[in-house]
DRENTORKOL-3810 file (N, C-alpha, C; in nm, 4 decimals):
REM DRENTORKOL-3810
@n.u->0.0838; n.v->-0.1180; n.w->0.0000; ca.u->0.0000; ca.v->0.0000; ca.w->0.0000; c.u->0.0886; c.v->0.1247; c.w->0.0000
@n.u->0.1612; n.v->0.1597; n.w->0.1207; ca.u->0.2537; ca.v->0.2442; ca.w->0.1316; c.u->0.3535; c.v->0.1769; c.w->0.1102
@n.u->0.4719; n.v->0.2808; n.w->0.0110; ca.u->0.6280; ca.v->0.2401; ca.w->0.0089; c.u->0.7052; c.v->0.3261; c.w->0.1004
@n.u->0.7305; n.v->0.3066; n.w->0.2275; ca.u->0.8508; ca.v->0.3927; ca.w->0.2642; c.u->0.9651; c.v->0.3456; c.w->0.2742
@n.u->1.0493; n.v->0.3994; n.w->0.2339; ca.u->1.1721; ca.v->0.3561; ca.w->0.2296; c.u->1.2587; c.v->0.4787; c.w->0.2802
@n.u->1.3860; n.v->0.4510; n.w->0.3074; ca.u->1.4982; ca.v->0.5459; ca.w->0.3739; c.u->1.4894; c.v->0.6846; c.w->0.3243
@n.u->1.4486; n.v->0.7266; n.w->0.2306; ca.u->1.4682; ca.v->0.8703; ca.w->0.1720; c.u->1.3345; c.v->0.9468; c.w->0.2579
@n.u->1.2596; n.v->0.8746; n.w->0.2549; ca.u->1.0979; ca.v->0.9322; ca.w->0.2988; c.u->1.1164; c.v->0.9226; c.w->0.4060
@n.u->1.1983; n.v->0.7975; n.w->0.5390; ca.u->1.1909; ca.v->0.8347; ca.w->0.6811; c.u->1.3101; c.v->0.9400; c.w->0.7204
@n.u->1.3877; n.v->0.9721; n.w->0.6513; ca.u->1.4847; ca.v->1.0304; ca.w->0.6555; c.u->1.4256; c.v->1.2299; c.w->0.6521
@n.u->1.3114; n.v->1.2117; n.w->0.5307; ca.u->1.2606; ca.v->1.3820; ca.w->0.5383; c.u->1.1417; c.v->1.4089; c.w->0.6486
@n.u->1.0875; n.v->1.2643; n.w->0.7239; ca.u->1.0256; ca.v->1.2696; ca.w->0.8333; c.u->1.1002; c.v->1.3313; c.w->0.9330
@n.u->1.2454; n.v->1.2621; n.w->0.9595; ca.u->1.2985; ca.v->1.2829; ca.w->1.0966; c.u->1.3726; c.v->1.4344; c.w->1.0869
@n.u->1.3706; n.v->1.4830; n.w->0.9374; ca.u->1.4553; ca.v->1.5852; ca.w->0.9438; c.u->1.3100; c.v->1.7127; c.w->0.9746
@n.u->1.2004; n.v->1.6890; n.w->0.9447; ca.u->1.0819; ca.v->1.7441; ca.w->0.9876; c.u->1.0653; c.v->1.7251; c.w->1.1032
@n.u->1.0773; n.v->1.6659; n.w->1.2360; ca.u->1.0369; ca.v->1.6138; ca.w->1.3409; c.u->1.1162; c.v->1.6497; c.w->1.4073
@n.u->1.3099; n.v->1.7074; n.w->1.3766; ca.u->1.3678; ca.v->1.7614; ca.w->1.4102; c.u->1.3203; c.v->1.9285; c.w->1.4261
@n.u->1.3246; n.v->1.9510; n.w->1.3263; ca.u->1.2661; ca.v->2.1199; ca.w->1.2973; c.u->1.2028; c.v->2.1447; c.w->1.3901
@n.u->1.0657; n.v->2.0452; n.w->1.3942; ca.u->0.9850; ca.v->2.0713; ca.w->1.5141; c.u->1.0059; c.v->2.1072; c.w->1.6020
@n.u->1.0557; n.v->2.0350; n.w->1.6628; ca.u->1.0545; ca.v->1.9738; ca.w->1.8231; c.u->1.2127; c.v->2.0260; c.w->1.8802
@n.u->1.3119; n.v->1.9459; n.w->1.7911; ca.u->1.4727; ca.v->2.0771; ca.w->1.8369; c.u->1.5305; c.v->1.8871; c.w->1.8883
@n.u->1.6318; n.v->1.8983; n.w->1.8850; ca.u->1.7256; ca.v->1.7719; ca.w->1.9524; c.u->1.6806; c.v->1.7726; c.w->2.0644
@n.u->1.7154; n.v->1.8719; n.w->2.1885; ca.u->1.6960; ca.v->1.8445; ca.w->2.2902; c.u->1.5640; c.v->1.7394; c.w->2.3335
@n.u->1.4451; n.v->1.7841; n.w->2.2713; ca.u->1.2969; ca.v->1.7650; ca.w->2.3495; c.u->1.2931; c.v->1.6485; c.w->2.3016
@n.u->1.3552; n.v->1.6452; n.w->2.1690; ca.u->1.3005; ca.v->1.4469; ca.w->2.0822; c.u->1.3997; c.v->1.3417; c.w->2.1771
@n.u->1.5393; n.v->1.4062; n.w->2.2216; ca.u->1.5665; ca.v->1.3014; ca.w->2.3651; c.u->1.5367; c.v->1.3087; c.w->2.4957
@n.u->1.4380; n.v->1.4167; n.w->2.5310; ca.u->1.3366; ca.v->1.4005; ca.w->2.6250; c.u->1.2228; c.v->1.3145; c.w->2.6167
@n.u->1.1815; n.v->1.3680; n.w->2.5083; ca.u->1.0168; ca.v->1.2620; ca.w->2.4655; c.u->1.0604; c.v->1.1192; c.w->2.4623
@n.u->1.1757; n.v->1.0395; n.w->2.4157; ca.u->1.2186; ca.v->0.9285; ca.w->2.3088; c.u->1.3177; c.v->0.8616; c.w->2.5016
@n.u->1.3385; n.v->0.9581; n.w->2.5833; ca.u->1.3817; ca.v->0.9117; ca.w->2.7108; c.u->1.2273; c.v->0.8661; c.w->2.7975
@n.u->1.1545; n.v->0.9473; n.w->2.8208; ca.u->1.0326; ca.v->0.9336; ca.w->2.9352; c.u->0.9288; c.v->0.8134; c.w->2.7936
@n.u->0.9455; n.v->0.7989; n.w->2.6614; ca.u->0.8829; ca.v->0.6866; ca.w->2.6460; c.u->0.9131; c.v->0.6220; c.w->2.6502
@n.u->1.0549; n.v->0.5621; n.w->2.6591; ca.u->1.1306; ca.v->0.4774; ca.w->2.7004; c.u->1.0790; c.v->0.3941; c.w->2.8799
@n.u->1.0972; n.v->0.5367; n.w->2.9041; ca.u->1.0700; ca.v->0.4749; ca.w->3.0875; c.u->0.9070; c.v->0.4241; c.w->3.0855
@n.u->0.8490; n.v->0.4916; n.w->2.9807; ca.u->0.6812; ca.v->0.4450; ca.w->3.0259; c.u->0.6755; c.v->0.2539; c.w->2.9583
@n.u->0.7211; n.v->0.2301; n.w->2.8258; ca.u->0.7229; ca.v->0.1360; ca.w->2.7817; c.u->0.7893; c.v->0.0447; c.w->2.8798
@n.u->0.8913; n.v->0.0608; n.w->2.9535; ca.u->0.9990; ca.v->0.0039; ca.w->3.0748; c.u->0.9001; c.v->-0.0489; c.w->3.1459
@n.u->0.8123; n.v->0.0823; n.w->3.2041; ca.u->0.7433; ca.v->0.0290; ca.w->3.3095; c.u->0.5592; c.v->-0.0617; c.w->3.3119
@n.u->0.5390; n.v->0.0131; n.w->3.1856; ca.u->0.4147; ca.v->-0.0857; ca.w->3.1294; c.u->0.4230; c.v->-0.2508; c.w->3.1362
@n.u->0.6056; n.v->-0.2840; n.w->3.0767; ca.u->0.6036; ca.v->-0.3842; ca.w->3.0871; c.u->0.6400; c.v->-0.4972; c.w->3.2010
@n.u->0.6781; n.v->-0.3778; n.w->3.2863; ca.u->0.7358; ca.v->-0.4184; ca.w->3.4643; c.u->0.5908; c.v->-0.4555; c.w->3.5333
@n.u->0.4699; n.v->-0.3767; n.w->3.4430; ca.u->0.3434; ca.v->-0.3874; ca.w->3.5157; c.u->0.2620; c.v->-0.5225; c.w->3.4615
@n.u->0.3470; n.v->-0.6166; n.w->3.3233; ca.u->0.2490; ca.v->-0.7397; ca.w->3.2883; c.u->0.3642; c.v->-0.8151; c.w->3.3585
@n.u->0.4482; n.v->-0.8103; n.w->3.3787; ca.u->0.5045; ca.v->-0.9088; ca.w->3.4372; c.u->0.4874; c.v->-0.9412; c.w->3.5591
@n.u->0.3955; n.v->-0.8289; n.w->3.6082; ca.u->0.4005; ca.v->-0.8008; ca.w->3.7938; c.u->0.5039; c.v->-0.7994; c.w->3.8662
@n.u->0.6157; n.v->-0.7662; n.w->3.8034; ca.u->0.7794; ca.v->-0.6845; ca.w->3.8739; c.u->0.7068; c.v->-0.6228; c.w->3.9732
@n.u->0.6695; n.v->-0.5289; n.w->3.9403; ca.u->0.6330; ca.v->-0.3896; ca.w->4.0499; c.u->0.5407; c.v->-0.4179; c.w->4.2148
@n.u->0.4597; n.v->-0.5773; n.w->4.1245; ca.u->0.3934; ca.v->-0.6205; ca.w->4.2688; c.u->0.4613; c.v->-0.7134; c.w->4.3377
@n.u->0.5842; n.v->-0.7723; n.w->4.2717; ca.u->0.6889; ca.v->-0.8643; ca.w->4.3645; c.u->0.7990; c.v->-0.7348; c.w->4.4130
@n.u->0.8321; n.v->-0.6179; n.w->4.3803; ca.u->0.9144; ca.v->-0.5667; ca.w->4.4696; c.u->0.7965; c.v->-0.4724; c.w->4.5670
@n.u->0.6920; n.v->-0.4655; n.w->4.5391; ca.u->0.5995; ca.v->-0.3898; ca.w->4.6388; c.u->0.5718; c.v->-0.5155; c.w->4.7261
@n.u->0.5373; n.v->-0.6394; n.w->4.7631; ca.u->0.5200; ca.v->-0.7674; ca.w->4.8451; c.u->0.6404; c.v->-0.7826; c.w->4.9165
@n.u->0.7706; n.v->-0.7270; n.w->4.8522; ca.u->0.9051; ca.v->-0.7757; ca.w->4.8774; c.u->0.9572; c.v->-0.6546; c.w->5.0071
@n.u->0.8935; n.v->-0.5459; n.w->4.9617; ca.u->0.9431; ca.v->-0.4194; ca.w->5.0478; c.u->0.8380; c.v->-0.4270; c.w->5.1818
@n.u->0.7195; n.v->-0.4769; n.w->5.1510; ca.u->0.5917; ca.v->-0.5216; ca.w->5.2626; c.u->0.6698; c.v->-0.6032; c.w->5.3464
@n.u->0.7377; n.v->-0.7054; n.w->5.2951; ca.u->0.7792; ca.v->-0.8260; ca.w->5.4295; c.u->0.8586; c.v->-0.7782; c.w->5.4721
@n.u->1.0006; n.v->-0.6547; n.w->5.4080; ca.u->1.1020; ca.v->-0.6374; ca.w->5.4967; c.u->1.0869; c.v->-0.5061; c.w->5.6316
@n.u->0.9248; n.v->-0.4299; n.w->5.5468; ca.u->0.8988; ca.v->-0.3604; ca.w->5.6930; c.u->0.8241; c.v->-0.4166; c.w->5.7743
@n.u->0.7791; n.v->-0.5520; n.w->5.7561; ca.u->0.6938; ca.v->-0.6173; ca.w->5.8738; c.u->0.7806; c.v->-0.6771; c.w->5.9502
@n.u->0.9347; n.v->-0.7426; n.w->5.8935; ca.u->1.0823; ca.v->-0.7477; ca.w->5.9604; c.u->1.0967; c.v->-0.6659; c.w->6.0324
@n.u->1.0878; n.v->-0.5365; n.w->6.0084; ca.u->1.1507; ca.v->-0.4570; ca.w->6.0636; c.u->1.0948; c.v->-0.4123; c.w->6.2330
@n.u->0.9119; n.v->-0.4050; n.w->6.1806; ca.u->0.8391; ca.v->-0.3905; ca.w->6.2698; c.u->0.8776; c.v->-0.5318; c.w->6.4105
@n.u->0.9049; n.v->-0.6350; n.w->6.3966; ca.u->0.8418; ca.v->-0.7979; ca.w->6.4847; c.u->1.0052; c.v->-0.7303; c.w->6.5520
END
């Protein structure tokens, strides 16, 4: 349907630059980084084995 190829993503990113400026596209391209990080910390349930994990060591702490 669509052909893109290197010449066409190439006048995207040089547009997307213009935009936005270096700095902000490794701001944006950093914090989606961390959201994708943590979306996937949230199917794995990482986040509820170190939240269960930090629960037992203050109930340690408490006995």
């Amino acid at each position: 349907m669509f052909d893109i190829g290197v010449p066409e993503l190439l006048i995207i990113l040089v547009i997307v630059i213009l935009l936005f400026g270096v700095g902000r596209i490794g701001k944006i391209a950093g914090e989606m980084g961390k959201g994708i990080r943590e979306f996937r910390d949230g199917l794995n349930g990482v986040g509820e084995e170190t939240k269960t994990s930090n629960d037992k060591q203050e109930s340690q702490k408490e006995a």
